[in-house]
C-alpha positions as CSV (number, residue, x, y, z in Angstrom):
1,X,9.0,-19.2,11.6
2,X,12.1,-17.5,9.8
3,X,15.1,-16.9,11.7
4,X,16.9,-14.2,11.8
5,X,19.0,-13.8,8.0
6,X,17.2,-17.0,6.6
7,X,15.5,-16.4,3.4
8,X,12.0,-17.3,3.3
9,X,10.8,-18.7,0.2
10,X,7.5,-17.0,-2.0
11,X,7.7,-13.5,-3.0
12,X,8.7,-12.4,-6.3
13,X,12.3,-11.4,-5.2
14,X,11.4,-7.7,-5.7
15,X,12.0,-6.2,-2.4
16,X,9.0,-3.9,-2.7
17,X,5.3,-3.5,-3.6
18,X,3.7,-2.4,-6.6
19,X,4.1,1.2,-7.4
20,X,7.7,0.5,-6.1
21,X,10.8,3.5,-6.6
22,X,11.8,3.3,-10.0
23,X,13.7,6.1,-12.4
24,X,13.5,10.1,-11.6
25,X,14.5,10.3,-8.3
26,X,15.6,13.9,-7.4
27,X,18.7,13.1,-5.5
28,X,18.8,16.3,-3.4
29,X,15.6,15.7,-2.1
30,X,15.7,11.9,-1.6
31,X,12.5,11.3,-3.3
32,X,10.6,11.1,-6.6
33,X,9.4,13.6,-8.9
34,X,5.8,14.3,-9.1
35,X,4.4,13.5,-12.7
36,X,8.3,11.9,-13.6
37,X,7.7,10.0,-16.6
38,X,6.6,6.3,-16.3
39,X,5.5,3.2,-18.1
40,X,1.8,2.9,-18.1
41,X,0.3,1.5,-14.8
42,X,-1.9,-1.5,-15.4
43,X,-3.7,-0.4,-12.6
44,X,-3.9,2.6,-10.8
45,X,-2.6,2.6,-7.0
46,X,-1.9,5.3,-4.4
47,X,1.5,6.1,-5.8
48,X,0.6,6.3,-9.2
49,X,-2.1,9.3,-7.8
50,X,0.4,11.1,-6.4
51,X,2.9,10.9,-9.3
52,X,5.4,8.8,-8.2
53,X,6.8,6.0,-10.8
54,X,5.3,2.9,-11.0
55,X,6.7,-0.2,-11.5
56,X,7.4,-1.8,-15.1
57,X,4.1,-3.7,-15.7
58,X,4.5,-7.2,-16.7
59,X,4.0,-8.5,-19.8
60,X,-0.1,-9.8,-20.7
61,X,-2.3,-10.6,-23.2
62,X,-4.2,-8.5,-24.8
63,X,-7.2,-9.8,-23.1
64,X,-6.1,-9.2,-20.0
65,X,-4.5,-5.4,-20.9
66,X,-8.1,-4.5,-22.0
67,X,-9.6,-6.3,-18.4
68,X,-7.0,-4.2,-16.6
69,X,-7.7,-0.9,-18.7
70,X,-11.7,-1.8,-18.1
71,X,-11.0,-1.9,-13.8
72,X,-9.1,1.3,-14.4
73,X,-12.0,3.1,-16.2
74,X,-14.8,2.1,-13.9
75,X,-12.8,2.6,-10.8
76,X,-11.6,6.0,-11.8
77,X,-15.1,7.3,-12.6
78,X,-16.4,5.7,-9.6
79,X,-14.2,7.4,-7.6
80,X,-14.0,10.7,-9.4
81,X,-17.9,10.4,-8.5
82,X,-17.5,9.3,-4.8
83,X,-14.7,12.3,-4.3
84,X,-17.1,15.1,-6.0
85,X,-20.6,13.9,-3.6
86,X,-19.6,11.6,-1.2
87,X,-19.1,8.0,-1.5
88,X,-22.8,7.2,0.4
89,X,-24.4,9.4,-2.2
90,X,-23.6,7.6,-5.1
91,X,-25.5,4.4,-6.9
92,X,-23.8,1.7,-8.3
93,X,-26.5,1.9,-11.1
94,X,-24.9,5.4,-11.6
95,X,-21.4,4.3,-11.6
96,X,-21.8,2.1,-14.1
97,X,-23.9,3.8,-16.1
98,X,-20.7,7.2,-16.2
99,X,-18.7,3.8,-17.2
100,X,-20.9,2.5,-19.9
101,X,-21.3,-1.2,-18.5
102,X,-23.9,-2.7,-17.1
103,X,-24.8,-3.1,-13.3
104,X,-23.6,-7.1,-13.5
105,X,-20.6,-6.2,-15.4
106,X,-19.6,-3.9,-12.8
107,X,-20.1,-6.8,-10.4
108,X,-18.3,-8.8,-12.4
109,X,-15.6,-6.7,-11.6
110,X,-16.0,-5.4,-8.5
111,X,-17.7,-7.7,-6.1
112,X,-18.8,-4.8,-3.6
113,X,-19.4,-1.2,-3.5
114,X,-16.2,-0.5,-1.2
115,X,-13.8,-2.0,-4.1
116,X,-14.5,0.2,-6.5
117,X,-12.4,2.4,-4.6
118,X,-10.1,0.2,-2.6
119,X,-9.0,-2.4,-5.3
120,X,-6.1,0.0,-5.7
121,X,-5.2,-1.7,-2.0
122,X,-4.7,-4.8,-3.6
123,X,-1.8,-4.0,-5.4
124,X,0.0,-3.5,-1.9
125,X,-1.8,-6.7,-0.1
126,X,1.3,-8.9,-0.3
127,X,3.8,-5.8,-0.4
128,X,5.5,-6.7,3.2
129,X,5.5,-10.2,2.2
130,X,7.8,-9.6,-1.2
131,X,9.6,-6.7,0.8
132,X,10.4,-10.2,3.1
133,X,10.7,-12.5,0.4
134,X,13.3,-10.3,-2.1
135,X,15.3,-9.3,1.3
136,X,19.2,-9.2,0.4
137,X,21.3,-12.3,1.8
138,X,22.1,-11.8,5.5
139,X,19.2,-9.1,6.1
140,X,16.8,-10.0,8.8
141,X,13.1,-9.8,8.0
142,X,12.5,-7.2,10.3
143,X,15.4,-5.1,9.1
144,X,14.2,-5.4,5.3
145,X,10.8,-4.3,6.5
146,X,12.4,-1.6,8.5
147,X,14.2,-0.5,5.7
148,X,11.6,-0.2,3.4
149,X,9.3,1.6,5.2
150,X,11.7,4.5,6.0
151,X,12.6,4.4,2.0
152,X,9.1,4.9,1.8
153,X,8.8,7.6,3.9
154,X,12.0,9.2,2.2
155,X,10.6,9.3,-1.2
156,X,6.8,10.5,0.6
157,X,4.9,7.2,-0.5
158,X,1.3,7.8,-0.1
159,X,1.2,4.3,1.6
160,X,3.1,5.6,4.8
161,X,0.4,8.2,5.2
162,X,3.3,11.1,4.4
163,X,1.8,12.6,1.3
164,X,0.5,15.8,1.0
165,X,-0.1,15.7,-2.6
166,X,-3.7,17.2,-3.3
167,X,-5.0,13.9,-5.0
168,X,-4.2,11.6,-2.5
169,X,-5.3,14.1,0.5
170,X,-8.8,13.6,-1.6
171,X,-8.8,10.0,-1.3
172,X,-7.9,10.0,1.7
173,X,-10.4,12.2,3.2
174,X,-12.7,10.2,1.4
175,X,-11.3,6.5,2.8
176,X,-11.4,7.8,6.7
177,X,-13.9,9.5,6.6
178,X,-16.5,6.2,5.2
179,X,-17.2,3.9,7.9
180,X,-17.8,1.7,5.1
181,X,-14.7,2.0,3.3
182,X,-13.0,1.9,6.7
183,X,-14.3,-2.0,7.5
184,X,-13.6,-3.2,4.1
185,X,-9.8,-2.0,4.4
186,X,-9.6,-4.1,7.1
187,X,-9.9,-7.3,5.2
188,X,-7.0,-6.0,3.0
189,X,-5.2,-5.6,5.6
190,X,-6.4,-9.2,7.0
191,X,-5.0,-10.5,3.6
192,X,-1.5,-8.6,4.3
193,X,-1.3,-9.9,7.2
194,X,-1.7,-13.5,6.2
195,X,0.3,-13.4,3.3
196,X,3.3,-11.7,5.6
197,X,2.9,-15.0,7.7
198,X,3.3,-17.5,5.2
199,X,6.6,-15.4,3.8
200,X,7.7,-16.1,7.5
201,X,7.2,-19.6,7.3
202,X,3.8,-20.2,8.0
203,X,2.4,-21.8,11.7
204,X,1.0,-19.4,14.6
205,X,4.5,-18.3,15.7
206,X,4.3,-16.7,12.4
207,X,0.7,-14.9,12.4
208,X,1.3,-13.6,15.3
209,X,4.5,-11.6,14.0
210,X,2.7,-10.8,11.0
211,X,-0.4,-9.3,12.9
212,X,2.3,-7.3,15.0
213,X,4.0,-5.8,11.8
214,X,0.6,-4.9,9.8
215,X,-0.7,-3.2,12.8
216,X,2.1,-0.7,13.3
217,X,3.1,0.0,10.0
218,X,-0.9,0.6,9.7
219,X,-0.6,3.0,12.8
220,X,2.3,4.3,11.5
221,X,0.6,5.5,8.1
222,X,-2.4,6.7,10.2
223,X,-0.3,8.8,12.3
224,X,1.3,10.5,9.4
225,X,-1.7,10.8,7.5
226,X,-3.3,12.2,10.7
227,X,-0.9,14.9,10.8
228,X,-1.0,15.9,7.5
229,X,-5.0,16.3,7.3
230,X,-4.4,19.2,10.6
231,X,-2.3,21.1,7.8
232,X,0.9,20.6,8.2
233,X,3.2,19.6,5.6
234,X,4.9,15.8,4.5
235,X,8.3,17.8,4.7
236,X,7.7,19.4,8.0
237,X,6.3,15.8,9.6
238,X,9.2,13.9,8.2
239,X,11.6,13.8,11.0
240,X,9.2,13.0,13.5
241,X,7.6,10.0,11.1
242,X,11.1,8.7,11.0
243,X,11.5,8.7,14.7
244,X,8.4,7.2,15.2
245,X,9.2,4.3,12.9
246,X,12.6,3.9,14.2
247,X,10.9,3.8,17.8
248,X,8.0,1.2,16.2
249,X,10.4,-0.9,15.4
250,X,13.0,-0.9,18.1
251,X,9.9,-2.0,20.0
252,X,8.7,-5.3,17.6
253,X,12.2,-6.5,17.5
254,X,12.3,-6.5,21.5
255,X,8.8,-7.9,21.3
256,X,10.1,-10.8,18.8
257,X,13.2,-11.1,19.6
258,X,12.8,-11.6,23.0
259,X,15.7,-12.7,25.2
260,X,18.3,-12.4,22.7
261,X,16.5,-15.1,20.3
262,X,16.3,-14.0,17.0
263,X,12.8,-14.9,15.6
264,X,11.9,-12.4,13.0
């Protein structure tokens, strides 16, 4: 388990997810401009829906720019498809067919149903774990996670749930309101969870910080989101979201640092 200011090793020494703040930011407002200029996402994630810039894509082949272009395409007509009748309503014969591929190309791609709209998750499956693993010298892991989820909330990333940009209302409506889609984020979250624990050393000391962390910033983004979809606005819920998070995590340091032991 990683003590308190000791650097775990893994991660790409980042700080932050995919998607993560780049140029643009308004500086009065604290948070990105919608449709700022950006460098072409390989894939298409949650912030990249709601304008916000996207990280500078690594170089890759060519292959693998046209495997990442081909994802793109089918997921973005799958869900274009999904958001205009309802997810249920849709084939996977018909998805592939508005993507010109075949049914066991698709597959290929996209082992089930529920990815063709959830892959963009993957891009944030080890997010807390780089956040962990690109922390600055002397910063605690909880305090780097802390810190990045209130800059998230700041600059209104969709992944905190505080986003009322129209696209990713959409998707969102979509996501919690599928029973389907609902169970398959969990395994996402399953794989957040475990990749969090081995950037906190591994062993069950660790899992069971991880699963504390992934839970609330998961209720966290679910409050938010929750909020938003009654009508009100990411601006008007800000101050409470903050306080929440501030409260969340006042509570998991007490919880893991219990006794004055610093354990996380």
């Amino acid at each position: 388990m990683v003590m308190s200011g000791e650097k775990a090793g893994g991660g790409n020494g980042s700080g932050s997810g995919a998607g993560a703040v780049g140029q643009g930011r308004e500086h009065g407002q604290g948070r990105e401009r919608a449709g700022a200029p950006t460098a072409e996402p390989a894939r298409v994630g949650l912030r990249e829906r709601a304008g916000a810039p996207a990280a500078e894509p690594a170089r890759v082949s060519l292959r693998e720019r046209k495997k990442q272009l081909t994802y793109r395409a089918i997921s973005d007509a799958a869900i274009a498809m999904f958001l205009e009748r309802g997810f249920d309503k849709v084939s996977v014969a018909e998805v592939a067919a508005a993507a010109d591929i075949s049914k066991p190309t698709l597959f290929r791609y996209f082992p089930a149903k529920e990815d063709l709209a959830l892959h963009r998750f993957a891009d944030h499956e080890d997010e807390a774990a780089r956040v962990v693993g690109g922390r600055g010298p002397g910063e605690s892991p909880l305090d780097a996670l802390r810190r990045h989820f209130l800059a998230g909330l700041d600059r209104r990333d969709p992944v905190t749930g505080l986003c009322d940009v129209p696209q990713v209302l959409a998707f969102h409506r979509l996501l919690y309101g599928t029973p389907s889609l609902v169970a398959r984020l969990y395994a996402y979250q399953g794989r957040s969870e475990a990749a969090l624990a081995r950037a906190l050393g591994g062993g069950v000391t660790a899992r069971l910080a991880a699963g504390q962390v992934i839970a609330v910033l998961r209720i966290l983004a679910e409050e938010n989101w929750r909020r938003i979809d009654t009508g009100e606005g990411a601006d008007a819920v800000y101050a409470g979201a903050v306080q929440a998070a501030e409260e969340a995590f006042v509570q998991l340091r007490r919880g893991l640092e219990p006794e004055g032991r610093a354990t996380l």
